[in-house]
N, C-alpha and C positions, 0 to 999 in steps of 0.2 A: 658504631658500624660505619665502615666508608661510603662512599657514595656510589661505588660500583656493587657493594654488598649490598644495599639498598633498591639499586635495583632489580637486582637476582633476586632478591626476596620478590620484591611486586610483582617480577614476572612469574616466578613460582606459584606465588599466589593466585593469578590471574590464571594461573596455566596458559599462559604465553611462549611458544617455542623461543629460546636465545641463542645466540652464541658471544662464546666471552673467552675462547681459545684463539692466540694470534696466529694459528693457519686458516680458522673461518674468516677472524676481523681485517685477514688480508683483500680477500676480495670485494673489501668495499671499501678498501682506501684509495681507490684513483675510480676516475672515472674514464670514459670512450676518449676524451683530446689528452690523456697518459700525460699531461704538465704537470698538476698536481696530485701529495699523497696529503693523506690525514686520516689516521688510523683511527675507527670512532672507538670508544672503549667497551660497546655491547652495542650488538645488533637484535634487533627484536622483529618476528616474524609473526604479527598477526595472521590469525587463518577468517579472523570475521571484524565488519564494525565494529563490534560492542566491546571488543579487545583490545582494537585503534581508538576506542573512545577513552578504554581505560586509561591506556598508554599516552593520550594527549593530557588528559584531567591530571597522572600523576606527574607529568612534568612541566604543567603548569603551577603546579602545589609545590614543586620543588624546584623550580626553576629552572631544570635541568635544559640543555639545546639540545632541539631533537631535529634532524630535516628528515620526510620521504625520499624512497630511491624505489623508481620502477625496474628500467633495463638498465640504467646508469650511462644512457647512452650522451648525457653533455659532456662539455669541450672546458667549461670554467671551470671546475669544481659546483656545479647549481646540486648535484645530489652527494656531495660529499660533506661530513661533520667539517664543525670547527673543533678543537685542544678539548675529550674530554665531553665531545658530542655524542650521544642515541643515533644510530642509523637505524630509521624503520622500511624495511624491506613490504609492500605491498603485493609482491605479485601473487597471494594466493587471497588477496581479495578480488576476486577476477569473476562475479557472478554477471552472467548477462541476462538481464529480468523478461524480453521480448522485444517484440517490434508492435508498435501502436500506430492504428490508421488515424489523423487526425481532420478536421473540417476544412475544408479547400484544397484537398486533395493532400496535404503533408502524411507522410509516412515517417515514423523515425524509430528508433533504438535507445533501450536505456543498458548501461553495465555499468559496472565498478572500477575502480582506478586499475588496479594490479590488470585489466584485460585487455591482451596482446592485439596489435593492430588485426594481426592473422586469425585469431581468434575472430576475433568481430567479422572478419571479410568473409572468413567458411560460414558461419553462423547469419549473417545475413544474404549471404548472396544463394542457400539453399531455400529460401523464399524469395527470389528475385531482385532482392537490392543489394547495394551496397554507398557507402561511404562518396558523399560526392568530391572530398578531396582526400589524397593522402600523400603521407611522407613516403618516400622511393625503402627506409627500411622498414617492414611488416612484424618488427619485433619489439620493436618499441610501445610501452603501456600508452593504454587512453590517457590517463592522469598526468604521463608527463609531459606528453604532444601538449593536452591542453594548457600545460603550464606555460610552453616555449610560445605557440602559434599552429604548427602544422600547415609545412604549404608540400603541395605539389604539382602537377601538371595542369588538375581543373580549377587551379588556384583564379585565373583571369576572367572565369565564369562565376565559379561560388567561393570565391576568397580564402581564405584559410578555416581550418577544422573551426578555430576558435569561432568564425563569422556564422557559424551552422550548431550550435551550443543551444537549446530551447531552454531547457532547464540542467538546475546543476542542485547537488545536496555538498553542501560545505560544514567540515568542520572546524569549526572555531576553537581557541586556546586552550576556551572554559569546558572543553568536552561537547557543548551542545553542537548540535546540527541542526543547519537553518536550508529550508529548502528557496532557492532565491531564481528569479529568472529575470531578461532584460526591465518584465515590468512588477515583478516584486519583490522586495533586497534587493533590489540592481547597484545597491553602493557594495554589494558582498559577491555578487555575479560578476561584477566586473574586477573586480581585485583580485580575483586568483588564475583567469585569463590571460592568460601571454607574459605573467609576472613571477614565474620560476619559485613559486612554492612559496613566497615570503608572508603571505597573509593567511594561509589554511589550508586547509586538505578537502580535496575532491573527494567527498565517499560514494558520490551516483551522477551522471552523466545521461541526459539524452540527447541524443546527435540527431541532426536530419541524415535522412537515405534518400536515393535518387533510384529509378530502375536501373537495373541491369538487364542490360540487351544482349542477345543469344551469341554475336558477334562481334568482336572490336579490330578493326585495321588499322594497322600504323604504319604511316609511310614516313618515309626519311627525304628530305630532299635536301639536296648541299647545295652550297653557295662559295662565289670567291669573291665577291663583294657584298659587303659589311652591307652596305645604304641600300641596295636589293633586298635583301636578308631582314634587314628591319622595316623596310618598306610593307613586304609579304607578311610579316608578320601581325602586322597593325591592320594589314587588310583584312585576313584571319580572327583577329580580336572582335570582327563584327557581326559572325555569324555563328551558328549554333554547334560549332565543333566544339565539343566537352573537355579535350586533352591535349593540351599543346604546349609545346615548350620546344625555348628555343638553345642549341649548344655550339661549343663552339670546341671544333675539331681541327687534331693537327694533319694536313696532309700525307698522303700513305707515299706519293712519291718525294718529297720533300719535307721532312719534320718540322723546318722553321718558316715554314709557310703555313696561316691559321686558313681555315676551310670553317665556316658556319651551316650549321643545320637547323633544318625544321622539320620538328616527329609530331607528327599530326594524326592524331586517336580518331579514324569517326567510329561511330554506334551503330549499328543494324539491326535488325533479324532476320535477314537471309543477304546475302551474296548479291543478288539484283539488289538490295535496300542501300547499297554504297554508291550505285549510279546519281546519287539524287545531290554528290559530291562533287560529281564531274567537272561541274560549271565552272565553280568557284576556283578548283587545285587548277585549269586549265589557262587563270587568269596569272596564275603563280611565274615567275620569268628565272627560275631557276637553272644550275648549269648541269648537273647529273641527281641522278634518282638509285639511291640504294635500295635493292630490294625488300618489297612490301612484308610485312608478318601479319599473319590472321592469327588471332587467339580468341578462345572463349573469354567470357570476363573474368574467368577462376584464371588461369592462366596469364593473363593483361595483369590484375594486380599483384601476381607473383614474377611478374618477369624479371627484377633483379635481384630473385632470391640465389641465384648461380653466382652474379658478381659478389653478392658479401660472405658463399661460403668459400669463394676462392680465396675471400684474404682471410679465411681464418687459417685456410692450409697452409699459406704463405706465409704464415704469420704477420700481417699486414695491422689486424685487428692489435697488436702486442704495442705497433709504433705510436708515433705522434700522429696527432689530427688539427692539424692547424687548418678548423672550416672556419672559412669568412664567408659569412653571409651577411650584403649589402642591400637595404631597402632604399630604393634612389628615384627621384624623379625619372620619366619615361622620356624626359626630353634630352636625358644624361644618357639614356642608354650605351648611345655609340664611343661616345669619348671613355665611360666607365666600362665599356669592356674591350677598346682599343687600350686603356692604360692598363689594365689587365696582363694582358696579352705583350705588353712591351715589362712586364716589372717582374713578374712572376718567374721566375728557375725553371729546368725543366723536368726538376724532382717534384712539383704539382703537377703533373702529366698535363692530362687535356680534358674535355669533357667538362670544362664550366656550363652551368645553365643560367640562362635568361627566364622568367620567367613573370608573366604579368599578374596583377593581383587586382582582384575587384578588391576595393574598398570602400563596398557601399555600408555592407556590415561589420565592420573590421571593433571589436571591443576597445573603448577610450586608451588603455593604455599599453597598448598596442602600437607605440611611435611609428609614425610616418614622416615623411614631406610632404610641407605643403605646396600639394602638384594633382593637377587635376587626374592625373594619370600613373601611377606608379607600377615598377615592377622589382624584381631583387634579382642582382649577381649574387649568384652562389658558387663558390670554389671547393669543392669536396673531393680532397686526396682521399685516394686510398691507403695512403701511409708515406708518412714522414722518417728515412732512419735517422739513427744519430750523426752522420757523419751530415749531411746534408742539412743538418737542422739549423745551424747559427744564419747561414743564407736566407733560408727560408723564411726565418724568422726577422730579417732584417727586409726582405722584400714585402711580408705581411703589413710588417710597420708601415712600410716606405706606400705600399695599398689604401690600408688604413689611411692615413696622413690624408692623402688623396680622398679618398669619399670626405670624410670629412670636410674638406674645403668645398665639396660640390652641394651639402645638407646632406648627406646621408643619411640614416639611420642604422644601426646593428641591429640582426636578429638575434637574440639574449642568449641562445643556446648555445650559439659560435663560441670563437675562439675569440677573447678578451682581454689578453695579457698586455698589451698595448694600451690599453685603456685606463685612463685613473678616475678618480671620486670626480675630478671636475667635469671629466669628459659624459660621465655618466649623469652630472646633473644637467649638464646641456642636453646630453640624450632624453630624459623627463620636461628640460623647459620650464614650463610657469605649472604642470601636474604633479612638481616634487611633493609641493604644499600639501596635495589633496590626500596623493599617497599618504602621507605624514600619519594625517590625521586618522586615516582607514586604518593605520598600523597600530596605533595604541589605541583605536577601540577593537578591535581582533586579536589582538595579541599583544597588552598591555605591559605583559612579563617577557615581552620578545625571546620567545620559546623557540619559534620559528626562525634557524638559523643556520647557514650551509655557509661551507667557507666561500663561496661568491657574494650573499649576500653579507657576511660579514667586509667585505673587501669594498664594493658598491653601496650598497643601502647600510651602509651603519652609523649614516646621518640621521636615516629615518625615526 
């Protein structure tokens, strides 16, 4: 019996839905950054745990390489097989178990990996909460945010999704599941946090919720000087405005003239509860004010669900995605997004964000700088075509190159093709070691295998 026979049989057995026709195995041979393919030879579609536990246990026994794929929304190849890989498809493990009041006031949520950010946000925000950070798309599963990080707007308040993690249920090589939290398994809690699937699978998640207020206002205010612009911003970083972030825009009467903005979320419950704002935005020395948007909070976290269904009409979703996303000291800001701005084409439009990241919580391997302050340049095209791609792709490098000389960091999910085994042990530092060690007590048959981490970790 061959090895793909082999596993038609287990899944039969198991009554595991599969596919093993190459019109299904096509759509999971690339992923969201469209660089690489890698055809897996069986895709297997648990609908429960105890299916995903079979399906770990049998290719641990057989050594077979298997990676998770949520929405498949990375850049590397992080959910795509290696030659002759298992792609296991999660998204119909998607149970969301409730929201639990806890002591000192926490409230939070548990679900399953396969469940849509958007899911979660309907499902908690019809009891008043929601999610205190999220990524800008709502499609994207819990399982694979928490493998990348997950940042967004209230990243500078409550750090990344991964920073708001209470507990998590991990599956290990052996089938088993260990339920681990910062203080117990914390050497299994922290290994699969921000580390792109290499050590186990998320089978249950609880996340902290924060309320959601009846009201959210977002004001825009532009800038034509940079040292203003971050000035405001840092002043901002000190009080209790929950969504902020900062972008940088091309002028509407001159396009090679850069224009910086700042979108600043406050919370209410009524219309008079934004006066309590005044003080502080009045302190702001900004040069024009784009008009304000009031949204409920259902609205606020769907507001760029219109930009990403435009680029599927566009076909925008079909291109390249050369995202770089740069974790950099706060005291680099300016120079890392004035070099930005001088290197980049002008097939990466505009709309890079700035944005700050508490890192009081931020899980070990989770690279940072060491910088009392940090925040990330993010450069997120909406599509790259072929003809504009050899530029683009030389200005990334010429980017890249640049952070790098300042300490940067990469966020993992990005775009990595730039990068070799050396660059990535410098990216881990003196944490390679520990990683090591996590990895052959978790997955001692290195079962756990996506052709990024074959590319990166296959020192480990």
């Amino acid at each position: 019996m061959s090895e793909q026979e082999s596993i038609l049989d287990f899944a039969k057995r198991q009554n595991i839905k599969f596919l093993a026709d190459n019109s299904g195995l096509v759509n999971y041979s690339k992923d969201f950054g469209n660089f690489y393919e890698s055809l897996p030879q069986i895709v297997l579609l648990p609908e429960s745990v105890a299916q995903l536990q079979a399906i770990v246990s049998f290719a641990n026994r057989t050594k077979i390489p298997i990676v998770a794929r949520g929405a498949g929304h990375s850049q590397s190849g992080q959910s795509l097989t290696i030659k002759n890989g298992v792609s296991i498809d999660l998204k119909s493990i998607n149970k969301i178990d409730g929201i639990e009041h806890h002591k000192d006031a926490v409230v939070s949520v548990t679900c399953s990996p396969g469940t849509t950010l958007k899911q979660l946000n309907d499902y908690t925000l019809a009891s008043g909460y929601m999610l205190p950070v999220l990524p800008f798309f709502h499609e994207l599963t819990v399982g694979g945010v928490l493998s990348a990080g997950g940042i967004g707007s209230g990243a500078h308040k409550y750090g990344l999704l991964i920073s708001n993690v209470i507990e998590l249920e991990v599956l290990k090589a052996d089938g088993s599941i260990i339920t681990c939290s910062p203080i117990s398994n914390s050497e299994i809690f922290y290994s699969v946090l921000g580390t792109c699937g290499h050590f186990g699978i998320i089978t249950k998640a609880k996340l902290k919720l924060v309320g959601a207020r009846d009201m959210i206002r977002t004001l825009r205010l532009v800038y034509d000087d940079i040292d203003q612009w971050l000035t405001d911003y840092g002043l901002l970083l000190n009080t209790d405005i929950s969504n902020l972030q900062g972008i940088c825009i091309k002028s509407k009467d001159n396009s090679s003239v850069w224009n910086f903005m700042l979108e600043i979320s406050l919370q209410a419950e009524s219309i008079e509860g934004f006066n309590r704002y005044d003080e502080i935005i009045s302190k702001l020395n900004y040069k024009t004010q784009i008009p304000k948007s009031d949204f409920t909070s259902a609205s606020f976290l769907s507001r760029y669900e219109s930009r990403f269904e435009q680029m599927r009409q566009n076909q925008r979703f079909q291109q390249h995605h050369p995202i770089l996303e740069f974790v950099i000291s706060a005291d680099n800001a300016k120079e890392m997004i004035q070099q930005t701005l001088r290197t980049l084409p002008p097939a990466f439009e505009d709309g890079f964000r700035l944005i700050y990241i508490n890192k009081s919580n931020l899980p070990p391997y989770f690279m940072t700088p060491e910088a009392e302050r940090i925040c990330m340049v993010a450069i997120l095209p909406t599509g790259i075509d072929q003809p504009s791609l050899d530029a683009c792709m030389k200005a990334a490098e010429d980017l890249h190159q640049y952070a790098m000389s300042i300490n940067a960091k990469r966020y993992l999910s990005g775009w990595m093709g730039m990068m070799n085994a050396n660059d990535f042990k410098y990216h881990y530092k003196g944490k390679l070691s520990s990683l090591s060690l996590i990895k052959k007590k978790m997955d001692p048959n290195n079962i756990f295998r996506s052709w990024f981490s074959d590319k990166f970790l296959g020192s480990l």
